[in-house]
GUKE-92063 format. One record per atom (N, C-alpha, C): residue number from 1; residue in three letters; chain; atom name; y, x negated, z negated. Coordinates in Angstrom, 2 decimals. Example, Ala and Ser with C-alpha at 12.3 -4.5 7.8 and 13.67 -1.06 7.14 Angstrom:
<pts>
 guti loba firo tipa      c2      c1      c3
    1  ala    A    N   -5.69  -13.19   -7.80
    1  ala    A   CA   -4.50  -12.30   -7.80
    1  ala    A    C   -3.30  -13.20   -7.80
    2  ser    A    N   -2.25  -12.85   -7.08
    2  ser    A   CA   -1.06  -13.67   -7.14
    2  ser    A    C    0.03  -12.90   -7.87
</pts>
This chain:
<pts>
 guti loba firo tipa      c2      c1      c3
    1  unk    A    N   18.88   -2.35  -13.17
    1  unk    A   CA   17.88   -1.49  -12.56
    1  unk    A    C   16.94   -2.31  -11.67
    2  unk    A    N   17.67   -2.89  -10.67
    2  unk    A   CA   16.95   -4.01   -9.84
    2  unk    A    C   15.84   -5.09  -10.96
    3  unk    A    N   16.48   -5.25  -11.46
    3  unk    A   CA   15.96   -6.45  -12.27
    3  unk    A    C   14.87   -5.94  -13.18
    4  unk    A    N   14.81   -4.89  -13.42
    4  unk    A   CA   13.37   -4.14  -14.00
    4  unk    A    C   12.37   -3.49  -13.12
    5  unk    A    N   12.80   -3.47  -11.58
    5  unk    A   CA   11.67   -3.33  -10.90
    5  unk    A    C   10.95   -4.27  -10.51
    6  unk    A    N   11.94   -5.33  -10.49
    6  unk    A   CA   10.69   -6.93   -9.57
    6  unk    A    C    9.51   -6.95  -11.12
    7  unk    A    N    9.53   -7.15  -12.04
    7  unk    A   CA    8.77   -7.07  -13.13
    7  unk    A    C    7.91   -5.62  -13.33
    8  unk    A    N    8.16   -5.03  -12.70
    8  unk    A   CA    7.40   -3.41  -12.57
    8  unk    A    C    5.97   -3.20  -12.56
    9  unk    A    N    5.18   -2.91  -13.40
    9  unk    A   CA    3.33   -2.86  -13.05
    9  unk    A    C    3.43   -1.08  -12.74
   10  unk    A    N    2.06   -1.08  -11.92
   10  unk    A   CA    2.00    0.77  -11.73
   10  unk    A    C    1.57    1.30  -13.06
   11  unk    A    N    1.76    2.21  -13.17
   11  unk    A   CA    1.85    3.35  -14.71
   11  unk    A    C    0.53    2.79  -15.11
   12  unk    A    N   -0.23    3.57  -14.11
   12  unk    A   CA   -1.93    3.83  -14.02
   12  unk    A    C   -2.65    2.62  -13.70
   13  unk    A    N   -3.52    2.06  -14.54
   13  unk    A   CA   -3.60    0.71  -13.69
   13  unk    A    C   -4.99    0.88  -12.92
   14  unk    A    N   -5.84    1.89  -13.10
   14  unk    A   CA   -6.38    2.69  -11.91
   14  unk    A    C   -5.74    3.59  -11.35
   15  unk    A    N   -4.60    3.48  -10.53
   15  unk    A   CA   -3.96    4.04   -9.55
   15  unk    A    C   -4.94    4.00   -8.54
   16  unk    A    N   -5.68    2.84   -8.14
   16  unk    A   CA   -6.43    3.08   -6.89
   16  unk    A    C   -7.54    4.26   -6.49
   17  unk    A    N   -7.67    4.35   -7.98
   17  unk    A   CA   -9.31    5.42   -8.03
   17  unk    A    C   -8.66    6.65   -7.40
   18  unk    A    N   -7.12    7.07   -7.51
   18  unk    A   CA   -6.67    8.34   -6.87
   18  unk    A    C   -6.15    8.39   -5.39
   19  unk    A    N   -6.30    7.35   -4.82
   19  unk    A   CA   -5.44    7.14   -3.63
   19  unk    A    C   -6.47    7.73   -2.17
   20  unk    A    N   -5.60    8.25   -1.92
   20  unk    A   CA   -6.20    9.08   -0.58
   20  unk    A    C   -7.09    8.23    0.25
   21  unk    A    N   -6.99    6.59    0.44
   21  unk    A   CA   -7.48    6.37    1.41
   21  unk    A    C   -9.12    5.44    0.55
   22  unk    A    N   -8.73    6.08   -0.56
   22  unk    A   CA  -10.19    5.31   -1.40
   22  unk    A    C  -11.39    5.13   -0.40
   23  unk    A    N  -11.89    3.66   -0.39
   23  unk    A   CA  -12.79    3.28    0.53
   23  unk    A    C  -12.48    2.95    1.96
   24  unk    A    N  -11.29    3.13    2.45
   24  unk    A   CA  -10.91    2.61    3.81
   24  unk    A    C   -9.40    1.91    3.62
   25  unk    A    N   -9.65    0.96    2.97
   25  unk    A   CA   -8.91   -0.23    2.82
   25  unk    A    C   -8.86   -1.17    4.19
   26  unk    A    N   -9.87   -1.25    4.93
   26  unk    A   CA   -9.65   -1.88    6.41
   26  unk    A    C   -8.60   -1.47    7.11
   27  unk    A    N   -8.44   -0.20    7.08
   27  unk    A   CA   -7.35    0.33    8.04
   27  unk    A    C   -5.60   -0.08    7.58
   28  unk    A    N   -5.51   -1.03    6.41
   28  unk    A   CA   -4.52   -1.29    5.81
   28  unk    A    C   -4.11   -2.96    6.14
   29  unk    A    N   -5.33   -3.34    6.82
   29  unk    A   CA   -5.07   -5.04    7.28
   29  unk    A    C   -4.58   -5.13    8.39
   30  unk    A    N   -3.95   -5.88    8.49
   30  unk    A   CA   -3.43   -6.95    9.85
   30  unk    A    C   -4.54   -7.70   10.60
   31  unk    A    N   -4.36   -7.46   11.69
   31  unk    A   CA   -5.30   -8.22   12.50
   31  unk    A    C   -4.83   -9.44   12.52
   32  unk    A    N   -5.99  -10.28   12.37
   32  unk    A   CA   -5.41  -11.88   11.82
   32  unk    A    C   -5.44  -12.52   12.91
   33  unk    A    N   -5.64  -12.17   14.23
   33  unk    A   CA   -5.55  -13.24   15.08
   33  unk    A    C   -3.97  -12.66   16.06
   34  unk    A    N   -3.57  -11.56   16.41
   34  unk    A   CA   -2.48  -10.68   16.59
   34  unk    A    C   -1.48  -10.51   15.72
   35  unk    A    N   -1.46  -10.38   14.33
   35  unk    A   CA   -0.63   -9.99   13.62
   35  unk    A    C   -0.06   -8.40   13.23
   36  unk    A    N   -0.74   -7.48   14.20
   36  unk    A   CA   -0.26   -6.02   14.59
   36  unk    A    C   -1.76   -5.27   13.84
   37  unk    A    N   -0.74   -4.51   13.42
   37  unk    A   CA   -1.64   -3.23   12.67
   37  unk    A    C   -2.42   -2.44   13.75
   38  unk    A    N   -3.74   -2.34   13.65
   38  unk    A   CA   -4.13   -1.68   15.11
   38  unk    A    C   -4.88   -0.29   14.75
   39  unk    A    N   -4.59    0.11   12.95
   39  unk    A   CA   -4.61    1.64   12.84
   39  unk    A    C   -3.10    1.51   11.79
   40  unk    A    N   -2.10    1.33   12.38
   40  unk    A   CA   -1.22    1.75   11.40
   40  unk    A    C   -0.44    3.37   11.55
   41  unk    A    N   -0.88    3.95   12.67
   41  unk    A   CA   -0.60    5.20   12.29
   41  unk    A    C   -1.39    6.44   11.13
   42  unk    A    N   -2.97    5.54   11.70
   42  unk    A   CA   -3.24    6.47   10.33
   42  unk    A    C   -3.48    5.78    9.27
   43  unk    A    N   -2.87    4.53    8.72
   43  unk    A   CA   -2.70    4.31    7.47
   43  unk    A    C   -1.62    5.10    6.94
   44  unk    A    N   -0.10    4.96    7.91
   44  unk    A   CA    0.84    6.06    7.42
   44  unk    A    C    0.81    7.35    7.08
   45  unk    A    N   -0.20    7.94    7.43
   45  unk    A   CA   -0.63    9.38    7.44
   45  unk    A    C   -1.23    9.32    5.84
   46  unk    A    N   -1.65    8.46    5.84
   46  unk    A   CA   -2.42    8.65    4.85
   46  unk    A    C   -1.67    8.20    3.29
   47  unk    A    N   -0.81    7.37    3.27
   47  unk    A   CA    0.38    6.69    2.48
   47  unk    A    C    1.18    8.09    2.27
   48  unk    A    N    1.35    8.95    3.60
   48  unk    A   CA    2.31    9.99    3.57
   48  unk    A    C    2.18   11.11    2.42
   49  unk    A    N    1.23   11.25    2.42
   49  unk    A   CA    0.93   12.45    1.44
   49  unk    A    C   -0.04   11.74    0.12
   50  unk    A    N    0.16   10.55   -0.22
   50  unk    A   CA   -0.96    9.98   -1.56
   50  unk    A    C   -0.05   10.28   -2.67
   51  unk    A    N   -0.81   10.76   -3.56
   51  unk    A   CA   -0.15   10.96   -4.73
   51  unk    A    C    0.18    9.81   -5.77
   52  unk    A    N   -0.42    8.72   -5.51
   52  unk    A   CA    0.12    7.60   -6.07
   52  unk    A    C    0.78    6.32   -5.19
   53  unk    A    N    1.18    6.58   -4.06
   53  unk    A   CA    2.33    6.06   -2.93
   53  unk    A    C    3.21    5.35   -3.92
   54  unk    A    N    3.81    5.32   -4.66
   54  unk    A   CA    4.91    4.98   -5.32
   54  unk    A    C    4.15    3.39   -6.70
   55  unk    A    N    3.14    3.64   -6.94
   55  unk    A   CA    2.25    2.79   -7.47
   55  unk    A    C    1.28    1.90   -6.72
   56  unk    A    N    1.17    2.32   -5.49
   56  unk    A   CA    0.83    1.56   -4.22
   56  unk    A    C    1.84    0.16   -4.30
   57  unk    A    N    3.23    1.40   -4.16
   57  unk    A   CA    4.15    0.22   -3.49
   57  unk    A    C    4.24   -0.87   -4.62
   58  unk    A    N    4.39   -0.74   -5.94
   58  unk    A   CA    4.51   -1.39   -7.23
   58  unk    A    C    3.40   -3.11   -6.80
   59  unk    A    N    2.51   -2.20   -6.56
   59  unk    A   CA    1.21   -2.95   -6.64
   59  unk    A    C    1.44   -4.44   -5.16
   60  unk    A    N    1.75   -3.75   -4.24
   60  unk    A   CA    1.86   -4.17   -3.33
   60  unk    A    C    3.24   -5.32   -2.91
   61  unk    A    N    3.94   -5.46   -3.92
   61  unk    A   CA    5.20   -5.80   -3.72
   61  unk    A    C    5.27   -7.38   -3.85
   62  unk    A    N    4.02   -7.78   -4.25
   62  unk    A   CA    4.19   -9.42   -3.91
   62  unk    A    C    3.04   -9.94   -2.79
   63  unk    A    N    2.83   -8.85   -2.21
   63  unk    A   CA    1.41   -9.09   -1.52
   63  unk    A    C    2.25   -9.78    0.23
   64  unk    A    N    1.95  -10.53    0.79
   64  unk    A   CA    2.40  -11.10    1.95
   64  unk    A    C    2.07  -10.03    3.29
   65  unk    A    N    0.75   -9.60    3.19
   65  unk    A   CA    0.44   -8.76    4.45
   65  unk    A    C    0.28   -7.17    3.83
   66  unk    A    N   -0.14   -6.63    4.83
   66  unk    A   CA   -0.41   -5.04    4.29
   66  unk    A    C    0.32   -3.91    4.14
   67  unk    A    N   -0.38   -2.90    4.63
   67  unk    A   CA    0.84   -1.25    4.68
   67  unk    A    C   -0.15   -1.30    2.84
   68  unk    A    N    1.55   -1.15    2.25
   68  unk    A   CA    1.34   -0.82    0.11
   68  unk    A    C    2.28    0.66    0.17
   69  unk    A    N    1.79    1.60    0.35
   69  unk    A   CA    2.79    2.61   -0.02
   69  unk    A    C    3.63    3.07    0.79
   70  unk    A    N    2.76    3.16    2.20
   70  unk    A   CA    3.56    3.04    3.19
   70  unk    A    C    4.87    2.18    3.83
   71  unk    A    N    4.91    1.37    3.30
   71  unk    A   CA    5.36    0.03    3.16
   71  unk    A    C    4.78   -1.50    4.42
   72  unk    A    N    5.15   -1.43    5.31
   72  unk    A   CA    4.20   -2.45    6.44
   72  unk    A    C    4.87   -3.55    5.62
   73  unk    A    N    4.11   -4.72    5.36
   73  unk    A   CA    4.31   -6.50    5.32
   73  unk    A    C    4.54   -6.90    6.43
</pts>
């Protein structure tokens, strides 16, 4: 089971076109000189209720920084 998720792509490979926070991708970075998310509550808000959260996380799973699916790096 494990071993078929590290190899995992999202279903949709425009997953992004549905995602709640389409166009405010800033609020998902790390401040590069701090390291601290300085809107990560409402990135979570917004991860919380996306209907493709689960293809976020897919997507996001080799990425070093970044809230993927409600997911903080």
């Amino acid at each position: 089971m494990i071993s078929a998720l590290i190899g995992a792509q999202p279903e949709d490979s425009k997953w992004y076109e549905k995602a709640l926070c389409q166009g405010k991708w800033e609020i998902f970075d790390e401040d590069t000189e701090t390291g601290e998310y300085p809107h990560l509550e409402e990135a979570l808000e917004y991860c919380m209720f996306c209907p493709v959260k689960s293809d976020c996380r897919i997507a996001g799973r080799k990425e070093v920084t970044g809230i993927w699916g409600g997911v903080v790096k």
